[in-house]
C-alpha positions in Angstrom: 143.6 121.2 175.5 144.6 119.4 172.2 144.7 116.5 173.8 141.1 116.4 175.4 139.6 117.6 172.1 141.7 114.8 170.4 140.4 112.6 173.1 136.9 113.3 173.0 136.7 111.6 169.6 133.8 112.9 166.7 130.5 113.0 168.1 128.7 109.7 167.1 126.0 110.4 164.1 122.5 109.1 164.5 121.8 106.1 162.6 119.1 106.9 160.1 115.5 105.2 161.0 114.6 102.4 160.6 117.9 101.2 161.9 116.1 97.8 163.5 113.0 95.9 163.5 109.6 98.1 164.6 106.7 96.2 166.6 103.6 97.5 165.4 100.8 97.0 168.3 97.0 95.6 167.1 94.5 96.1 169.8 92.7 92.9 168.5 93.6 89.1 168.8 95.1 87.0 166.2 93.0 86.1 163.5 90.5 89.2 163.7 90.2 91.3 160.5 92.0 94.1 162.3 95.0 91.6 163.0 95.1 90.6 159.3 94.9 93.9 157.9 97.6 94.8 160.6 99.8 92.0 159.2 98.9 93.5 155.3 100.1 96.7 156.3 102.7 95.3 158.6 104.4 93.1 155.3 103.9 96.3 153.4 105.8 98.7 155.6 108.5 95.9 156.2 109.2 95.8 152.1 109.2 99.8 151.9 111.2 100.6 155.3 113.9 97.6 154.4 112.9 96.4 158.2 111.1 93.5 160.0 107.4 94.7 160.9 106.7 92.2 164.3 102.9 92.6 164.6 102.4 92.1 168.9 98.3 91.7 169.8 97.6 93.2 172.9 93.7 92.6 173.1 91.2 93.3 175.4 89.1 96.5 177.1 88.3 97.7 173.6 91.6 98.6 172.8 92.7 100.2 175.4 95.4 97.9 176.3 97.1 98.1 173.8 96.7 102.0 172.6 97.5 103.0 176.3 101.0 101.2 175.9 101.2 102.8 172.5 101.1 106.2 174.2 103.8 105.4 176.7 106.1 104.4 174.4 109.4 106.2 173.4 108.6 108.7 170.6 111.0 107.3 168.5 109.0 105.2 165.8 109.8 101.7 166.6 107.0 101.2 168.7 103.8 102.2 166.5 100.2 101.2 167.0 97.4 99.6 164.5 94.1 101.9 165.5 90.8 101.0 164.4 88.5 103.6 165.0 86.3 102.6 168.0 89.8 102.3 169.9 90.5 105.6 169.2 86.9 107.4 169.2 84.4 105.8 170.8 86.2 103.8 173.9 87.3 107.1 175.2 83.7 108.3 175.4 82.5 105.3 177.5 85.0 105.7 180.0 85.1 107.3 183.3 88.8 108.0 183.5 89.5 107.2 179.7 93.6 106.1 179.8 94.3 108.2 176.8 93.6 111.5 175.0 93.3 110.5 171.3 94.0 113.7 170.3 97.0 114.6 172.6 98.9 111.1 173.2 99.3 109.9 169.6 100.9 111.2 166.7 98.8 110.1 163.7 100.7 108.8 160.7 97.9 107.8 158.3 95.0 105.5 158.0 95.2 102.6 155.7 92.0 101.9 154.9 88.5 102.2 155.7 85.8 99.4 156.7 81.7 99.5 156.5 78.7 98.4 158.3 75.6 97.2 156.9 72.1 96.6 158.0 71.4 93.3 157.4 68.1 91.0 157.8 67.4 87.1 157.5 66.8 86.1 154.0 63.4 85.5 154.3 62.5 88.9 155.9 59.7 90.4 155.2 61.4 93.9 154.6 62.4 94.2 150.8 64.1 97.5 151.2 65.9 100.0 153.7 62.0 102.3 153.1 60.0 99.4 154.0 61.8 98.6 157.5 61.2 103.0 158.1 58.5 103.1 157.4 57.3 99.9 159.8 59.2 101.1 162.2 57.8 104.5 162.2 53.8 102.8 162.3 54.4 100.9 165.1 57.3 102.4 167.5 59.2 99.9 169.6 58.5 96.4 168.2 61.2 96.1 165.7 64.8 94.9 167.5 68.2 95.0 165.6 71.4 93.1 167.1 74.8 94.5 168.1 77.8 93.3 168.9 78.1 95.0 172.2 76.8 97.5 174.0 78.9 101.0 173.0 79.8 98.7 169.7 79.9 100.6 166.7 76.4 98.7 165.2 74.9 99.7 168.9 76.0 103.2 168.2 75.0 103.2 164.1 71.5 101.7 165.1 70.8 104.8 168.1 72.3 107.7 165.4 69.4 105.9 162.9 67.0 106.0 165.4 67.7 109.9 166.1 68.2 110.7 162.2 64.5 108.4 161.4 62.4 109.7 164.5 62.1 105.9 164.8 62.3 103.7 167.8 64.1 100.1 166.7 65.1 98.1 170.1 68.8 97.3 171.0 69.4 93.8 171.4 73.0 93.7 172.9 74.9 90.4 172.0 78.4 89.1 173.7 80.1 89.6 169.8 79.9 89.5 166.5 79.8 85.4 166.5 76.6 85.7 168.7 74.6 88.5 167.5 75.2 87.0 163.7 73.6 83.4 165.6 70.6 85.4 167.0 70.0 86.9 163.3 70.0 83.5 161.7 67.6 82.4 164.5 65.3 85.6 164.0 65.6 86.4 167.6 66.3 89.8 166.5 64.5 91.5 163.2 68.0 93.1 161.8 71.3 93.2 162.5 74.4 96.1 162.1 77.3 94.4 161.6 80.6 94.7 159.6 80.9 94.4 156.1 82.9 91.4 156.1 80.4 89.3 158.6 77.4 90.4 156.1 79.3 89.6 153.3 79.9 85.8 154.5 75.8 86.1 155.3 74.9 87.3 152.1 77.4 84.7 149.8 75.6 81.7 152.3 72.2 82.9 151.1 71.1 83.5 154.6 70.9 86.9 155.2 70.3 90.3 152.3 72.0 93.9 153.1 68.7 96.8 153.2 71.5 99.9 153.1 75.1 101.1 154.2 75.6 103.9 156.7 78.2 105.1 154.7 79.0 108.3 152.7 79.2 106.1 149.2 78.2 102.9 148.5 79.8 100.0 149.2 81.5 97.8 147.0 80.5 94.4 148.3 76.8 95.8 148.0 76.6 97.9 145.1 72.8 97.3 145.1 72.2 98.5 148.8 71.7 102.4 149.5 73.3 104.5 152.0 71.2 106.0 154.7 71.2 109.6 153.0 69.6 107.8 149.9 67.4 107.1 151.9 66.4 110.4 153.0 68.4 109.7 156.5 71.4 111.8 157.6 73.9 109.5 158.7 77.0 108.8 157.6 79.7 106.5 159.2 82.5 104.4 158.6 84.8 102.5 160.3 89.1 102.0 159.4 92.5 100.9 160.6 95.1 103.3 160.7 99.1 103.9 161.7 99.9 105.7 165.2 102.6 106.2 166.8 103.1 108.1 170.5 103.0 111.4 171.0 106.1 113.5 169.9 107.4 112.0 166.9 110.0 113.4 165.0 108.9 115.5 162.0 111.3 112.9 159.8 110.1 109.7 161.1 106.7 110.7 160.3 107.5 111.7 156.6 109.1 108.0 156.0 106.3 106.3 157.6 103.6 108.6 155.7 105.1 107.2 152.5 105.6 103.4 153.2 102.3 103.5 154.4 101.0 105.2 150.8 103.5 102.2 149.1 102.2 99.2 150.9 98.3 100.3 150.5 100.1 99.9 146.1 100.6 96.0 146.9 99.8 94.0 144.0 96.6 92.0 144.7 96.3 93.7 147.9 92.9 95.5 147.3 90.8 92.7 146.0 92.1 90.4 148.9 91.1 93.0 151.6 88.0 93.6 149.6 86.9 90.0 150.9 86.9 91.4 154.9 85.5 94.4 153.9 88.3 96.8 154.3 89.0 99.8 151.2 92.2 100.5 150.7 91.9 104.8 151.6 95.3 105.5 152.9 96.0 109.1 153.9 98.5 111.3 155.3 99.2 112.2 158.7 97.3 115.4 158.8 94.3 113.5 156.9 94.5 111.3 159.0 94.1 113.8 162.3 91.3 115.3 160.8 89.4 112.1 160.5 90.3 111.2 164.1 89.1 114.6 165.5 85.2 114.3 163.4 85.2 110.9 164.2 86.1 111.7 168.3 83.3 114.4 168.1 80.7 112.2 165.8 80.8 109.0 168.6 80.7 111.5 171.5 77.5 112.4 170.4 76.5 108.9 169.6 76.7 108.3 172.8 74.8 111.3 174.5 71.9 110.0 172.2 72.1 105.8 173.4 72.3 107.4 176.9 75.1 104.8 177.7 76.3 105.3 181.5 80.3 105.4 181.3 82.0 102.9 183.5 
């Protein structure tokens, strides 16, 4: 007996996480603003964990890819995901057989910050303010147009939830992307656009385009001079953010350490004004903050949808 207690050995401790590198998972391609804020947060959580953060982008099918492998993954927090919202939220809603419960498969760790929308018009529209478009758009149903960047895009969404909120009718014009529904703006092919805050920003800075309001609950920093649609006297609020997941299952501890490293790296130096440029405020949460935004969020696009009647393929 002594001798097969002696040669059993002591029982081999864990090593404590992070022990290796982690790949954190962006659902966008290289170069997007949700792949350089993923890199941000990446260098960020690299510096506070004292291990490599490899960014991997697994585009395409509006996230999907790349959540779904997120949500296969081991539960052991070296495989974590970068969220933005639609990915989360919205996809799941326009999709038959959706490959992922958002609020069953992932183990939210916090978001890192939040991003806007704006409605935005060509420079030399005739609408000086967010009333003026209403209240055209209420005289004469139907022949206003504002561009998207997709059908079931956020700005398709934003612009059917205004319709609903105004009693208004403003036509969707559904464009490939952001690159072409900004073109079709520039070219008045469409009377307004909803896109990102970072797109309207570079529009604004050119002189080519002015931002009417913000769908947000505040204002927004890059537009301090443009209202939000409850200034307005129109219920909507929306916004848009990139967050930290991991799969389902976690351990209680390896959520902690990643809660805080996240709250550190959003405390970069010079961090804040340089994601200020693409539109993205730093908001970082905690894990259950960060469920909670998830879950109003899953319920607010669900509805979106019911009201743009989009047919789920």
């Amino acid at each position: 007996m002594c001798a097969t207690v002696l040669g059993a050995g002591p029982a081999q401790a864990e090593p404590e996480y992070p022990a290796r590198p982690i790949t954190l998972i962006v659902p966008l391609p290289a170069g997007s603003d949700t792949d350089t804020i993923a890199r941000l947060m990446a260098d960020g959580l690299g510096r506070s964990l004292g291990q490599p953060v490899v960014v991997e982008n697994r585009a395409g099918a509006g996230g999907q890819i790349a959540m779904k492998y997120v949500a296969t993954a081991k539960p052991d927090g070296y495989i974590l995901g970068a969220p933005f919202q639609a990915a989360l939220t919205l996809v799941p809603h326009i999709r038959k057989a959706p490959p992922y419960d958002p609020r069953a498969d992932f183990t939210p760790i916090g978001r890192f910050g939040s991003l806007g929308i704006a409605l935005v018009v060509p420079e030399d529209s005739p609408f000086q303010s967010f009333d003026q478009l209403i209240a055209k758009a209420r005289a004469e149903p139907g022949k206003l147009t504002f561009a998207s960047f997709g059908v079931g895009s956020g700005g398709h969404l934003a612009g059917e939830m205004l319709n609903a909120a105004a009693g208004i009718n403003i036509v969707h014009v559904p464009y490939k992307g952001t690159t072409e529904a900004r073109v079709g703006l520039l070219r008045k092919e469409v009377d307004m656009a909803i896109l990102g805050d970072g797109l309207a920003a570079l529009l604004v800075q050119d002189g080519k385009a002015r931002v009417l309001a913000v769908p947000q609950a505040a204002r927004s920093p890059l537009f301090p001079d443009a209202p939000t649609f409850k200034e307005a006297g129109i219920p909507l609020a929306t916004q848009g953010w990139v967050g930290l997941a991991g799969p389902a299952g976690l351990p209680p501890d390896v959520v902690k350490k990643l809660e805080a490293a996240l709250k550190e790296a959003a405390q970069a130096p010079g961090l804040a004004e340089r994601l200020k440029n693409i539109g993205l405020q730093l908001a970082p949460t905690d894990a259950a903050g960060f469920a909670r935004i998830i879950q109003d969020d899953y319920v607010l696009w669900g509805k979106a949808v019911d009201i743009a009647g989009i047919d789920k393929n």
